[in-house]
C-alpha positions as CSV (number, residue, x, y, z in Angstrom):
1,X,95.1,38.5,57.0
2,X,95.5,41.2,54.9
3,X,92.6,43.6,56.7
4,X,94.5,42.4,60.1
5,X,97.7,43.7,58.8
6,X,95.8,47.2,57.9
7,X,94.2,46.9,61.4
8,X,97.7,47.2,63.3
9,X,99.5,49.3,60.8
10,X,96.4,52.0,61.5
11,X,96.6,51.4,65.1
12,X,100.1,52.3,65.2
13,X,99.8,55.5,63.0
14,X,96.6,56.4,65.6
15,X,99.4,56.0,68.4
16,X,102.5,58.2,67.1
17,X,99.9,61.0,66.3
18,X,98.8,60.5,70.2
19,X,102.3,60.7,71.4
20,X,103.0,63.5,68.9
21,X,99.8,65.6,69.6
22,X,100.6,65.0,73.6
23,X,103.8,66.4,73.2
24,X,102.8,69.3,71.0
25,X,100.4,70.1,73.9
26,X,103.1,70.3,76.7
27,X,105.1,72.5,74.7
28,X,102.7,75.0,74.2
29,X,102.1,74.9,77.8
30,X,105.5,75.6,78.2
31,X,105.2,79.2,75.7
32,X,102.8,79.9,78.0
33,X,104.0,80.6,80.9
34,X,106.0,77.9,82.1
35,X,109.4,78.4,80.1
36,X,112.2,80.7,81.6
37,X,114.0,83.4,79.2
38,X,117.1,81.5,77.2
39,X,116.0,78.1,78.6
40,X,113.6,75.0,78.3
41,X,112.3,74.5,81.6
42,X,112.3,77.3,85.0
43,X,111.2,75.7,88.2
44,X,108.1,77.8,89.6
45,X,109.0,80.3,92.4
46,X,107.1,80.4,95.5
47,X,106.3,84.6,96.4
48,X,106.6,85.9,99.7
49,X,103.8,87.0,101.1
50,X,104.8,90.4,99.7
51,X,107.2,90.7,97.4
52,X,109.5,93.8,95.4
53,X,109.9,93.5,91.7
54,X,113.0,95.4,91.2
55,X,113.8,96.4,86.9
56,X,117.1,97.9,86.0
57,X,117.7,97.5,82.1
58,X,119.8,99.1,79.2
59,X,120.1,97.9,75.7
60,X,123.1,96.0,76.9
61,X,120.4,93.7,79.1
62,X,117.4,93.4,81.3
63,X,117.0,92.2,84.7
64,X,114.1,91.7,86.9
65,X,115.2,91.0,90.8
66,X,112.3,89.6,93.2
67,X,112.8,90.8,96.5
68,X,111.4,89.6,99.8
69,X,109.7,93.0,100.6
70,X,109.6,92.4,104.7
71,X,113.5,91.2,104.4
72,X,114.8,92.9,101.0
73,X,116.5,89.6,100.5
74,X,116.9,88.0,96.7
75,X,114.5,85.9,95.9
76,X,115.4,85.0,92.4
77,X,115.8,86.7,89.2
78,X,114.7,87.2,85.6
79,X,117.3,87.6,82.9
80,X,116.4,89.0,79.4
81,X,118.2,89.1,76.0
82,X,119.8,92.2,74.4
83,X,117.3,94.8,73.1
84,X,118.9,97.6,71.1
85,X,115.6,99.5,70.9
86,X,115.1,99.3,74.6
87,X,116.9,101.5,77.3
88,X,115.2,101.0,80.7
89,X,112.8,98.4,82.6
90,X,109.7,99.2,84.6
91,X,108.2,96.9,86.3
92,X,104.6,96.6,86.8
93,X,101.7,93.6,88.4
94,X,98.5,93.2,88.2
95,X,95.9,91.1,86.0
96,X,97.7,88.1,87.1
97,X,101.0,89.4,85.3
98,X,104.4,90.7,85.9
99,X,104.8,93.5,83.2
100,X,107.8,94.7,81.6
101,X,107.2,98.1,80.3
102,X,110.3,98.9,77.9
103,X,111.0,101.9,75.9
104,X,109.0,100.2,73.0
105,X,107.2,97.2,74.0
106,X,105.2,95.8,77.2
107,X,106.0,92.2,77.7
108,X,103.4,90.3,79.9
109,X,105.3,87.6,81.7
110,X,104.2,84.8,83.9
111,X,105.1,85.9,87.1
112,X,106.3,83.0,89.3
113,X,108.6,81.9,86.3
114,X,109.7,85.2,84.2
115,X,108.7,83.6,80.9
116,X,107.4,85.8,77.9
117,X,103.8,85.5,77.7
118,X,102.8,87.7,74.8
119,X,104.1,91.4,74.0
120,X,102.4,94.4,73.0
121,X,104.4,97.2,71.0
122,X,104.0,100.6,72.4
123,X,106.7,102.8,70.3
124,X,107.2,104.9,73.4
125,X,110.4,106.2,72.5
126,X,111.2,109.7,73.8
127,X,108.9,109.1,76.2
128,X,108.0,108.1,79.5
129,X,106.3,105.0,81.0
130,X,102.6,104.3,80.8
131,X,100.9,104.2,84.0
132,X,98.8,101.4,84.9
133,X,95.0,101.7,85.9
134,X,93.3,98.3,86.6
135,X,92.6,96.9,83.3
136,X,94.4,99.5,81.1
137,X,97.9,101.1,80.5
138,X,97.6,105.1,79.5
139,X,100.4,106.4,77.9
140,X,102.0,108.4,74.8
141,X,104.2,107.6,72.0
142,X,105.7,109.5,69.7
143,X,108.8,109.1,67.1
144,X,110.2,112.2,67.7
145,X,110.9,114.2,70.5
146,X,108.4,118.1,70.6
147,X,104.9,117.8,69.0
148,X,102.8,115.9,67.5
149,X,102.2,113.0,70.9
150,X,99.7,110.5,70.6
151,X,97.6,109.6,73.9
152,X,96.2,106.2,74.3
153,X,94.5,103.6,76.4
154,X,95.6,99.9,75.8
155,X,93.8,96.9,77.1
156,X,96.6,95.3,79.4
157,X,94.8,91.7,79.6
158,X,95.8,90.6,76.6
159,X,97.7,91.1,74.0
160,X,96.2,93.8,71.4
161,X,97.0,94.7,67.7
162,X,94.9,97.7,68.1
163,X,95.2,100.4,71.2
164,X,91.4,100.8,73.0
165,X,91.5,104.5,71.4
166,X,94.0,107.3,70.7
167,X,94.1,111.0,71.0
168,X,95.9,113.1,68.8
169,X,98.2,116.0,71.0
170,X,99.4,119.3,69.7
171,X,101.9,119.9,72.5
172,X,104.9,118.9,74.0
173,X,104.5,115.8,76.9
174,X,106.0,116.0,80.0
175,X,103.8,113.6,82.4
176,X,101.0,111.6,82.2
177,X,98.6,110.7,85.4
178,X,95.5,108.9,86.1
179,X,93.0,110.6,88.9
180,X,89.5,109.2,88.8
181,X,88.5,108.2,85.8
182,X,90.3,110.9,84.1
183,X,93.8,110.8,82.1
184,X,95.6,114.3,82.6
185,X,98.9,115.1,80.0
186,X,101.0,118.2,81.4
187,X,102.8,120.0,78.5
188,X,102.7,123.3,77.6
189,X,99.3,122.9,78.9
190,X,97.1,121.1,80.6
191,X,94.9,118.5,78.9
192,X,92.3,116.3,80.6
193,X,90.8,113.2,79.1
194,X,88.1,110.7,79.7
195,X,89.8,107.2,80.7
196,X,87.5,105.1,79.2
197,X,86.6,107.2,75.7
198,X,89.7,109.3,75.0
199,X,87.3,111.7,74.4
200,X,88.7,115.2,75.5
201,X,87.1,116.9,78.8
202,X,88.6,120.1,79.3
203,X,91.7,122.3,78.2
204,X,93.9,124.8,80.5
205,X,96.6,126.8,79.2
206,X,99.3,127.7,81.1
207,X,101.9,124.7,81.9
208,X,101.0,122.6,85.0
209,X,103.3,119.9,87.1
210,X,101.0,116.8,87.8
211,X,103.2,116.2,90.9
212,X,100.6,118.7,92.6
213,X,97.9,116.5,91.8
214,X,96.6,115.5,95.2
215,X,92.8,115.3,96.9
216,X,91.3,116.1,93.4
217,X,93.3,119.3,93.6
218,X,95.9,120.6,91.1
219,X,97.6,123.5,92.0
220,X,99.3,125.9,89.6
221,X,101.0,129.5,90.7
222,X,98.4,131.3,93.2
223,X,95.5,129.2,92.1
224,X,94.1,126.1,92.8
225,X,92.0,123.7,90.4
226,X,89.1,121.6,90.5
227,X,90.9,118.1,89.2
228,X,87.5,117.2,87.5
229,X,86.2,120.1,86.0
230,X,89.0,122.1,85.6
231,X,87.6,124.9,87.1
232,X,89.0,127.3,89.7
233,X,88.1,126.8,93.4
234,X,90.5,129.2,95.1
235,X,93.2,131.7,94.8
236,X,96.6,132.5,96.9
237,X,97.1,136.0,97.4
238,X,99.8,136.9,94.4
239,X,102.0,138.4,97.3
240,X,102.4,134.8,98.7
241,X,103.2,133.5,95.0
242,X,106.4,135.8,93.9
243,X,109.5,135.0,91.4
244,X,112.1,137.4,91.0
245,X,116.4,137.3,90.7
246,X,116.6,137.6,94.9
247,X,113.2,135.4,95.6
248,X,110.7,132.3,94.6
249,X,107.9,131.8,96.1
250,X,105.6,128.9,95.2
251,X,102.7,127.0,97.0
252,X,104.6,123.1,96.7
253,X,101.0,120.8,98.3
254,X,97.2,121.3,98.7
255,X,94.5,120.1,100.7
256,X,91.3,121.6,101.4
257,X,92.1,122.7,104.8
258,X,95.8,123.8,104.5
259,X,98.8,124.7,102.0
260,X,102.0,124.9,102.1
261,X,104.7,127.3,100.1
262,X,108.3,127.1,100.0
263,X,110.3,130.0,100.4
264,X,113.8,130.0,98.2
265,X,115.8,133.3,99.1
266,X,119.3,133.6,96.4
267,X,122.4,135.2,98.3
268,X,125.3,134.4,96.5
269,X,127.1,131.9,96.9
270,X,124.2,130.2,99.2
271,X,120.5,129.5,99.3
272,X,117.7,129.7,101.9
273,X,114.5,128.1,102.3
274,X,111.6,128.3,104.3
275,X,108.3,126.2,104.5
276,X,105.1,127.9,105.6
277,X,101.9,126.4,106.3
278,X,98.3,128.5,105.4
279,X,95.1,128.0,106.7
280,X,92.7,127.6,103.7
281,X,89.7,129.2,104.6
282,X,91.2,132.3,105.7
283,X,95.0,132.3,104.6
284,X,96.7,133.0,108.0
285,X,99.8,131.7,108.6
286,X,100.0,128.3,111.1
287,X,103.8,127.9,111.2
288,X,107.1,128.0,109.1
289,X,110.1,126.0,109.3
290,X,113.8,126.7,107.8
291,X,115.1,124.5,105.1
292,X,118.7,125.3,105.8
293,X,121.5,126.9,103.4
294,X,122.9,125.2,100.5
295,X,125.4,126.1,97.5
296,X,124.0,127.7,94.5
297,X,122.8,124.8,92.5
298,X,122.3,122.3,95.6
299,X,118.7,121.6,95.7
300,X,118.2,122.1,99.7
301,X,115.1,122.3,99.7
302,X,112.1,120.9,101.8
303,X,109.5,120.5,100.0
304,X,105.7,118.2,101.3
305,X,105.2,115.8,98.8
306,X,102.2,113.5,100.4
307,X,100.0,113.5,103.9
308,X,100.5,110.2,105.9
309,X,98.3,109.4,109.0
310,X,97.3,113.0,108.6
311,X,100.6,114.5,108.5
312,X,103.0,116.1,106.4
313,X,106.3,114.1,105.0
314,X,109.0,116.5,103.7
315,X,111.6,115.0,101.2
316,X,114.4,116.7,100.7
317,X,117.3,116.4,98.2
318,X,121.0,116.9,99.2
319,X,123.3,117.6,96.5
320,X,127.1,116.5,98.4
321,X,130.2,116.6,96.4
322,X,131.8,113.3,95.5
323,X,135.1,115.0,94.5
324,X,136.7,114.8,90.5
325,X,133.7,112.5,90.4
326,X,131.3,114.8,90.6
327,X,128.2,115.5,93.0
328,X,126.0,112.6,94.6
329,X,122.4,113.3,95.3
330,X,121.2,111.4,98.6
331,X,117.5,111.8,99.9
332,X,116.1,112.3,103.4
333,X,112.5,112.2,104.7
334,X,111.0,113.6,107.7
335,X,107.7,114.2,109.0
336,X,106.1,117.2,111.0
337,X,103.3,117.8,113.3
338,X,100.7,119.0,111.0
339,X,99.5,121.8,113.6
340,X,102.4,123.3,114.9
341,X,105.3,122.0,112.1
342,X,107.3,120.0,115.1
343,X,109.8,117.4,113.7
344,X,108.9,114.4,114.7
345,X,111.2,111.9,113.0
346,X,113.7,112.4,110.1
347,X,115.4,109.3,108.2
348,X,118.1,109.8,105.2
349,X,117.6,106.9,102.9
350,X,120.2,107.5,100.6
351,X,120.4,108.0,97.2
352,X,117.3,107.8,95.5
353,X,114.7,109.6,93.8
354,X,111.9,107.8,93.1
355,X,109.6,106.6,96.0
356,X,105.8,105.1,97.0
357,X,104.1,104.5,100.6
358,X,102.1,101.0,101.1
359,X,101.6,99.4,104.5
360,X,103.2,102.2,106.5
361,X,106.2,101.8,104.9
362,X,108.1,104.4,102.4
363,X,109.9,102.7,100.0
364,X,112.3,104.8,98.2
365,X,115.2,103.7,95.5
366,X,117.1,105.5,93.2
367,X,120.6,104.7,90.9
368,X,123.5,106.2,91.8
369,X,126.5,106.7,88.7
370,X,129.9,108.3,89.5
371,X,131.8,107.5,86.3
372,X,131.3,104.9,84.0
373,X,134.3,105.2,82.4
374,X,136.5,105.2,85.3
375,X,135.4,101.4,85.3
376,X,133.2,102.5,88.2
377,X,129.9,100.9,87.6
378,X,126.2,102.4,88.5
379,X,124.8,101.3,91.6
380,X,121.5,100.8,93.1
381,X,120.1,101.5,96.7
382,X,116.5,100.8,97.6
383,X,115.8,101.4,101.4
384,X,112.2,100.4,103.5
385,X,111.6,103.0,106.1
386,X,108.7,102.5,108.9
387,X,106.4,105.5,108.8
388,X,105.1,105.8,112.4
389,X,108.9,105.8,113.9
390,X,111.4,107.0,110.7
391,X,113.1,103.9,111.3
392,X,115.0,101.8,108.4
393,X,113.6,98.2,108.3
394,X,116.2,97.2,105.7
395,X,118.4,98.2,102.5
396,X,119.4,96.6,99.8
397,X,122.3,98.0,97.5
398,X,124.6,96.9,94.7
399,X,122.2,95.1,92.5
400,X,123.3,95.2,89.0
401,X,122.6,98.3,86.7
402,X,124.1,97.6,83.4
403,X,125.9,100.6,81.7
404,X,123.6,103.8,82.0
405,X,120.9,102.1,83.4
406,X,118.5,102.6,86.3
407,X,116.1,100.9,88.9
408,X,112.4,100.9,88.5
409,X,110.5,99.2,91.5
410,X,106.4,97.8,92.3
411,X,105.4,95.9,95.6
412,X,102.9,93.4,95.2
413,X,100.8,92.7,98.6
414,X,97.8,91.1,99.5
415,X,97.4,90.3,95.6
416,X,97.5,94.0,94.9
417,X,100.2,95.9,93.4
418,X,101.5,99.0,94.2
419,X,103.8,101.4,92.2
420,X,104.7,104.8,90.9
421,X,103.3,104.1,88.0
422,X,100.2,102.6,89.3
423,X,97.3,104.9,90.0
């Protein structure tokens, strides 16, 4: 009687440790990906087909807003706690997450709930984001702004107490890009590493602006560099490449058959521009265009900043007073006929700044701030524009931007995703 009473009393021990080890399993499965930020339970969201992860964030909060990219309707959104030590949110996908990139931290998150998956610390601060490369972010921290920048590579699968390796930079950082299984980092000069060792490749003094990185090409005054060897394949006459009180001249895009330089002529109280295109192979002229007059310190200017369907798209900032409040800065993009510089659409998108191309469509966002302590809040505007006509597909404005904060933006399609920061 006595063994039968052991019997049951163990049996029911075996089945509270059952219930309890059951439990314990569902809410792990719940850290891991299944748990929405400040509650228990999220319902999963179902993705459209393609889909716009939009970030705005300041310490005061953090938001992540899915669009519908073919609409720009709201999907649903992801809502983060206070984080004193991060100022803005860029958004990133791919390795089967949704990253938040913050000034010192990359959260992984599951991406059809929001919830915190695991997060790596990055100590970005005084910097700018890392850009994302497949398996690995690249970026520098530093706790200080000037010298003394780290480069590194950091596995962004998983969560990592260690980076993948870590260069040591004695120069200032002003951009970081990924071309080809190299890392560049524009400062004072231009450093080039190797993506996958940190190991340095090459050196060139001078500074450099990796927004002329293009076809393997990085242009710099009258010359033009090899983007993998950092060698010199070609030189600009100087008398197309001038800088004086009156004049600049400087070549803005590259590609191996044509270049174009912009033309900026100073007569007080107005500016000029021009944009000529050059034949590479023997540097005659093909045709020029004028940008227009502007206000000394309106940024008129039309500048090529990528080759679509074999054509050039201008973008061109507009600088338009907005009263006691100050100056707004709206955007328009146009594109010409690559042999004879005939417009052949031009679309204002508003104001923005930042922008990326997927699917022929130009997507292009940007905050705009008049003054915060009027009690007028920031504002956002992201527009999708249909390349072959200049069209507007749709526009989406007013999401919330807490206090000083701005919009970040990456399209996933097809299971790929697509950013500024992704190269």
């Amino acid at each position: 009687m006595k063994n039968r009473q052991l019997l049951i009393n163990a049996a029911l021990v075996i089945g509270v440790l059952i219930i309890m080890i059951t439990t314990g399993c569902k809410k792990n499965n719940n850290i891991s990906g299944d748990q929405e930020p400040g509650k228990e339970t999220n319902p999963v969201v179902k993705l459209p087909d393609s889909t716009l992860f939009v970030g705005t964030g300041t310490m005061d909060s953090t938001i992540i807003y899915l669009l519908n990219a073919a609409t720009g309707t709201l999907v649903t959104k992801y809502n983060y706690p206070r984080d004193a030590q991060s100022t803005w949110c860029v958004p990133l996908v791919g390795n089967g997450f949704l990253y938040s990139v913050e000034e010192n931290k990359i959260n992984a998150l599951n991406i059809n709930t929001g919830a915190v998956i695991w997060t790596d610390s990055i100590k970005s601060r005084y910097s700018f984001p890392p850009v994302l490369h497949n398996d690995t972010f690249y970026g520098v921290f530093t706790n200080a702004p000037g010298l003394n920048c780290v480069v590194y590579g950091l596995d962004a699968t998983k969560q990592s107490n260690t980076f993948l390796w870590q260069y040591q930079l004695s120069d200032y950082y002003k951009s970081i890009n990924y071309y080809n299984g190299i890392i560049y980092i524009s400062g004072s000069n231009l450093t080039a590493l190797d993506a996958k060792t940190g190991a340095l490749k090459w050196t060139l003094n001078g500074p450099y602006s990796l927004s002329s990185l293009n076809n393997g090409i990085i242009i710099s005054g009258n010359t033009f560099i090899d983007a993998n060897t950092g060698t010199q394949v070609g030189v600009v006459s100087p008398s197309l490449v001038v800088s004086n009180n009156s004049q600049t001249t400087s070549i803005v895009y590259a590609t191996k058959s044509i270049f174009f330089t912009r033309v900026t002529k100073f007569m007080t109280p107005l500016t000029y521009s021009q944009l000529n295109a050059y034949d590479v192979s023997t540097g005659s002229l093909k045709w020029n265009i004028n940008g227009g007059g502007g206000y000394l310190g309106s940024d008129t200017l039309k500048t090529v900043y990528q080759i679509w369907n074999n054509q050039p798209i201008l973008k061109t900032t507009l600088s338009l007073s907005a009263g006691k409040y100050g100056s707004v800065k709206t955007v328009n993009y146009s594109e010409l006929d690559m042999d004879t510089g005939q417009l052949k659409w031009s679309y204002t998108a508003g104001f923005g700044g930042q922008d990326f191309t997927v699917n022929n469509t130009l997507y292009s966002y940007g905050t705009f701030t008049l003054n915060l302590a009027a009690g007028i809040p920031a504002s956002s505007s992201i527009v999708a524009a249909d390349l072959y006509t200049g069209r507007q597909k749709w526009t989406k404005n007013n999401l919330y931007v807490p206090n000083g904060g701005s919009v970040a933006v990456c399209l996933l399609a097809g299971g790929r995703g697509y950013s500024v920061y992704m190269q």
